[in-house]
N, C-alpha and C positions, 0 to 999 in steps of 0.2 A: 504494500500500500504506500503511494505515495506520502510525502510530509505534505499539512498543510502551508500553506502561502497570504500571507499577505493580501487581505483585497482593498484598493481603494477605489473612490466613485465620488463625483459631484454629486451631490443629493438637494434640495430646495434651499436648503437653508447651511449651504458649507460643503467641505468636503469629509466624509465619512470615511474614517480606517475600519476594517475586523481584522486583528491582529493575533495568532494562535498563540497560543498561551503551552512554552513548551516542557514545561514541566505536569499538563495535563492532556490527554489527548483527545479532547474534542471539546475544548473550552476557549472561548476566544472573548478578547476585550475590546470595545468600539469605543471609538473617540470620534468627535466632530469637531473642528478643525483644533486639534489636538488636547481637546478636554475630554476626559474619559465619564463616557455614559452610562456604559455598564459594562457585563462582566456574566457570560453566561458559560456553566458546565453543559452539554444538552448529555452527556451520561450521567450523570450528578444533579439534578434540576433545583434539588435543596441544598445542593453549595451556595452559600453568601458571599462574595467574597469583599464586597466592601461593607466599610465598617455601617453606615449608615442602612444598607437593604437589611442586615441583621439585623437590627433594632427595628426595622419596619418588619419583618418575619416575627418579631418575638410578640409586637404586637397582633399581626394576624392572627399569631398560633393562642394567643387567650384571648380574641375578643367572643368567640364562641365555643361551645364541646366540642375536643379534635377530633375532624373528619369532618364535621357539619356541614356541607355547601351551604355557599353565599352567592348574594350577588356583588358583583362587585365592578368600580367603577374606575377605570385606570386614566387618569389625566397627565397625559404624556407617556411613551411607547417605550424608547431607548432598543435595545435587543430584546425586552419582553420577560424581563428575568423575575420580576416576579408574579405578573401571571403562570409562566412554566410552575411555579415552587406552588401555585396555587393548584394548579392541577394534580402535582403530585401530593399535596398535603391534606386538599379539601377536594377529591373528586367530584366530578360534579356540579362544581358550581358553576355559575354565569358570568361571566366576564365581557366586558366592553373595553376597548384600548382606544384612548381618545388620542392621536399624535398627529401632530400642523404638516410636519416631512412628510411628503406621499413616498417620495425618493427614498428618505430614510426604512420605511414602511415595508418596500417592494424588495432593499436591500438585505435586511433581515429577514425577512419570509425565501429571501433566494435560498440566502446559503444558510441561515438555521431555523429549518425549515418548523413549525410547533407539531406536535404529536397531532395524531389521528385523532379528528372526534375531540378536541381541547376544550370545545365550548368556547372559543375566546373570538367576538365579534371585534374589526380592527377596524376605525374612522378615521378617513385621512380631513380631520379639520381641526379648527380653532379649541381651545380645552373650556375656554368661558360660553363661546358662541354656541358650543355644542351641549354644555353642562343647563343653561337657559334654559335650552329647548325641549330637556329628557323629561321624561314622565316624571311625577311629584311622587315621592313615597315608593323609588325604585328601585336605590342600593340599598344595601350593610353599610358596606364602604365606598368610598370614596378617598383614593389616594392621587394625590399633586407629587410631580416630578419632573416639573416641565421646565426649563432650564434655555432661553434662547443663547449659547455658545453657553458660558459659564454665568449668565444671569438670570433670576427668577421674571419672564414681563411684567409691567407695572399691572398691567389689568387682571393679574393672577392675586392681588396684594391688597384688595379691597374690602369693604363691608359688604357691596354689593355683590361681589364674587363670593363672599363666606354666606351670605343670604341665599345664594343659588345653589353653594352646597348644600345648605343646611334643606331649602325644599326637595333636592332630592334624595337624602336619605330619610331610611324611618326612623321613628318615635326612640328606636335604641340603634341607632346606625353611630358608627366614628368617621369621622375626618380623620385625613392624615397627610403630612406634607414634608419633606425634604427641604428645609430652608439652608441658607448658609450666610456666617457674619463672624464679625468680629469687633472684639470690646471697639469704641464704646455700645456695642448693640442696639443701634437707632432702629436698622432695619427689624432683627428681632423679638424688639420690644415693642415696636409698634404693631407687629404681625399677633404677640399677643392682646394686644389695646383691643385690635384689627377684630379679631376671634372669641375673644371675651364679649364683645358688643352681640354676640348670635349666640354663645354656646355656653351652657352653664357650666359644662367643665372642658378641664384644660390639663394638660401636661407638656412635659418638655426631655426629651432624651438626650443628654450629651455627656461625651466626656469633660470632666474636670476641668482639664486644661482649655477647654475652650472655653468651659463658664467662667475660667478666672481671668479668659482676657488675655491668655498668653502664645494664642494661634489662632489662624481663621480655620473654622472648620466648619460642619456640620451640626445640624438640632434635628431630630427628628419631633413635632407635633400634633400633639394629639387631641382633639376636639370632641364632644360630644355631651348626648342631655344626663345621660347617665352614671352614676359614681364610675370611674374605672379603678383596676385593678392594682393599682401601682405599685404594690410590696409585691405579687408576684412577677411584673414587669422587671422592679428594680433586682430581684433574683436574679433573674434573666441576664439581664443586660451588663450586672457586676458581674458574671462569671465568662462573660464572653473576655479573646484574645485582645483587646481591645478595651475595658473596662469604662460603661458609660454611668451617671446617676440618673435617676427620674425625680426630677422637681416640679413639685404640683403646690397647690393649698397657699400658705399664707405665703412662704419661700417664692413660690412662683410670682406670688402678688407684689412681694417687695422687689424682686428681681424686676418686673414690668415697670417699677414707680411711676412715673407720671407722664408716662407714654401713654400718646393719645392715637384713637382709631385712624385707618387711611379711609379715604373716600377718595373714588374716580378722579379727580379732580385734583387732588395733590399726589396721585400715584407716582412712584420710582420704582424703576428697577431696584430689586439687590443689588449691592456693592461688587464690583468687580473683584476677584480673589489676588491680593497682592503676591506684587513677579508672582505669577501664573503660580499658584497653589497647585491649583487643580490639572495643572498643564502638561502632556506628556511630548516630548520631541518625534 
């Protein structure tokens, strides 16, 4: 059998790499124009391998009984890496892939191709324009991962965009979203301001070192009506290779201080990741 190769392609929005990953054999990492998007095993489908899709796994795996299908609402595509983990974790379920690249779309369905029968519907449009228009009371979840090159778009960062999550999940559905910042945390505090204004609860996944201000990294949060889980989350998440905390409750409220909601209208991007964090050559 030949070795994999290398593929690059113009896609809508940049140029897209899948790059083999050679210490596993059929697991390749995509970047668009050299920010890496994801990170798929397709023999392994429950390999995580960035630190942030675990902490989005550890939440899937307890917001219901393992194995439960769900539906579930993907905003923004990347390689698909964790609808795959949904497939193997939660047979079954429903799944929707909301991603803007039709390009990027066609590239990933070429060469890693999803299982037979996935259940996973894939929409080459807008994550806001498309999230508006879906049925009321039609996910679980609802997960943000939508990143134009290494930025979150502004109109992803709104009251009015968490209002449109919020009508399309149900009465015990979660939000969840892949943010990224660094002290002083305008953007991530306002994102809680942002989500606070719709959702009566709230949490926030990250390593230490990012809550103290001394890297930009990643937050994973988490939104919804319902108490969540947090002490078995925070189990979770301190034993992984990577050790993150979960801060919710009054911590979370102080960490937000006197950050206030976005609205359309004074929308920003997230912060660009200084000399390229996220950037691979």
């Amino acid at each position: 059998m030949s070795e994999p190769i290398p593929v690059t392609r113009a896609v809508d929005h940049g140029t897209a790499k899948l790059m083999p990953d050679v210490d596993r054999e059929r697991a390749w990492l995509l970047t668009v124009d050299g920010a890496p998007q994801s990170y798929v095993d397709l023999d392994a489908p429950t390999h995580l391998e960035f630190e942030y899709a675990r902490r989005l796994g550890h939440v899937l795996d307890t917001v219901a009984e393992p194995g439960q299908a769900l539906d579930v609402l993907h905003l923004g595509g990347g390689a698909l890496t964790l609808p795959r983990y949904l497939v193997a974790t939660r047979p079954g379920s429903r799944q929707d892939v909301v991603e803007a690249d039709r390009g990027l779309l066609d590239l990933v369905v070429e060469h890693l191709p999803l299982p037979a029968d996935a259940g996973i519907a894939l929409h080459p449009d807008d994550a806001r324009a498309w999230l508006e228009a879906a049925p009321q009371d039609s996910a679980d979840i609802v997960i943000a991962d939508v990143f134009g090159g290494s930025r979150i778009p502004a109109h992803l960062t709104t009251v009015a965009y968490a209002r449109a999550a919020e009508r399309v999940l149900r009465e015990d559905g979660v939000y969840l979203a892949n943010l990224a910042d660094a002290a002083p945390f305008a953007f991530l505090r306002s994102q809680l301001a942002t989500f606070a204004e719709v959702f009566e609860e709230l949490a926030l996944i990250a390593e230490p070192a990012v809550l103290r201000g001394r890297r930009f990294g990643n937050a994973v949060l988490i939104a919804g009506h319902q108490p969540l889980d947090t002490a078995l989350l925070a189990r979770r998440t301190a034993a992984d290779a990577f050790p993150a905390r979960v801060e919710h409750g009054s911590v979370l409220r102080d960490f937000m201080g006197s950050a206030g909601p976005v609205h359309d209208e004074d929308a920003v991007p997230s912060p660009e990741p200084p000399g390229g964090a996220f950037t691979i050559g």
